[in-house]
C-alpha angles and dihedrals in degrees: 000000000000089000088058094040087048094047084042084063097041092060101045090055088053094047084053093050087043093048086038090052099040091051087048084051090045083063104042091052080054090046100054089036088053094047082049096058089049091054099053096047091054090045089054090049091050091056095045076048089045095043099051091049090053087048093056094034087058089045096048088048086053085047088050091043097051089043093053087047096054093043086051096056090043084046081055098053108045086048119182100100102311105139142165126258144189122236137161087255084054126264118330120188109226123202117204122239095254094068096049112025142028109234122295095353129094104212104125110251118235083240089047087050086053091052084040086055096059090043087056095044089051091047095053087051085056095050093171093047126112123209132204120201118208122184122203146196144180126241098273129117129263094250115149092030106033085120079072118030120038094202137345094272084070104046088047092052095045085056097052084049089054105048086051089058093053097050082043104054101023101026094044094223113165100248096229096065084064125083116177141205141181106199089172107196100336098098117047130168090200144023117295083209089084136059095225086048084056093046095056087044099066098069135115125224148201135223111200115192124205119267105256090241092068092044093040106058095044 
């Protein structure tokens, strides 16, 4: 009799560890369901988050493309030199200094108005666009013209200057479309240990952003 009240014990203590162990599984089982369901929220947020960075990432590349499109034809137009090129801000088109300015000085050419003009003319059709102006030199020392200018840096910046006040007065842009810039030599695009790399050094450029209504509605 003891013996059968004894196993009667016994099994109830292991129904109650088997009843005890099952209901910590069962939550477990809640715990991990419920962890999965958070996971996979937060994997479907981070496509919807993926998707929308490689749609504006597409649409950013097509600004960039139709930019660089535009600024090629005007490259094409104003001739002597002037080209397109790639950089991290987007394409700028760069005009060298013998269209716009005699060595040295800063005072526009009439050649380098006539390349200004069809700038002027691109950016009205562009009403929204901003433009940055960044003049650029190569390492060489202010020599001919140290009475005017005291470095590089200056005589970058008083051509960019310049080249707003020309867009401003005779191209009629609203100033405060323009930004500018005089890197000096701190910026080249070729070796200062040539002449033709110092020749593709002195150059000013423009940064043409693109009008609010393109970057807005994507």
């Amino acid at each position: 009799m003891a013996l059968s009240v004894l196993g009667f014990v016994q099994g109830c203590a292991e129904l109650d560890e088997l009843r005890t162990a099952n209901r910590r599984q069962a939550i477990t089982v809640r715990d991990q369901m419920d962890e999965m369901d958070r996971l996979r929220v937060e994997l479907e947020a981070a496509k919807k988050v993926n998707i929308a960075y490689e749609d504006r990432a597409r649409a950013d590349e097509e600004v960039k493309r139709r930019l660089r499109a535009d600024l090629e034809s005007l490259a094409r137009a104003i001739g002597g030199g002037a080209a397109v090129r790639d950089t991290v801000e987007g394409p700028v088109i760069q005009l060298p200094e013998t269209i716009l300015f005699d060595s040295g000085l800063a005072k526009v050419k009439t050649e380098g108005e006539m390349a200004l003009k069809k700038i002027a003319e691109h950016l009205k059709a562009k009403p929204t666009a901003l433009v940055r102006i960044d003049g650029h030199t190569d390492t060489d020392p202010i020599a001919k013209s140290k009475y005017l200018w005291d470095s590089n840096h200056h005589l970058s910046a008083g051509r960019a200057l310049s080249v707003l006040h020309y867009l401003v007065k005779k191209g009629n842009i609203d100033e405060k479309r323009i930004y500018i810039a005089g890197y000096g030599p701190n910026r080249p695009i070729a070796s200062n240990a040539t002449k033709k790399g110092k020749k593709q050094n002195r150059r000013v450029e423009f940064l043409i952003l693109p009008p609010i209504t393109e970057t807005s509605n994507k």
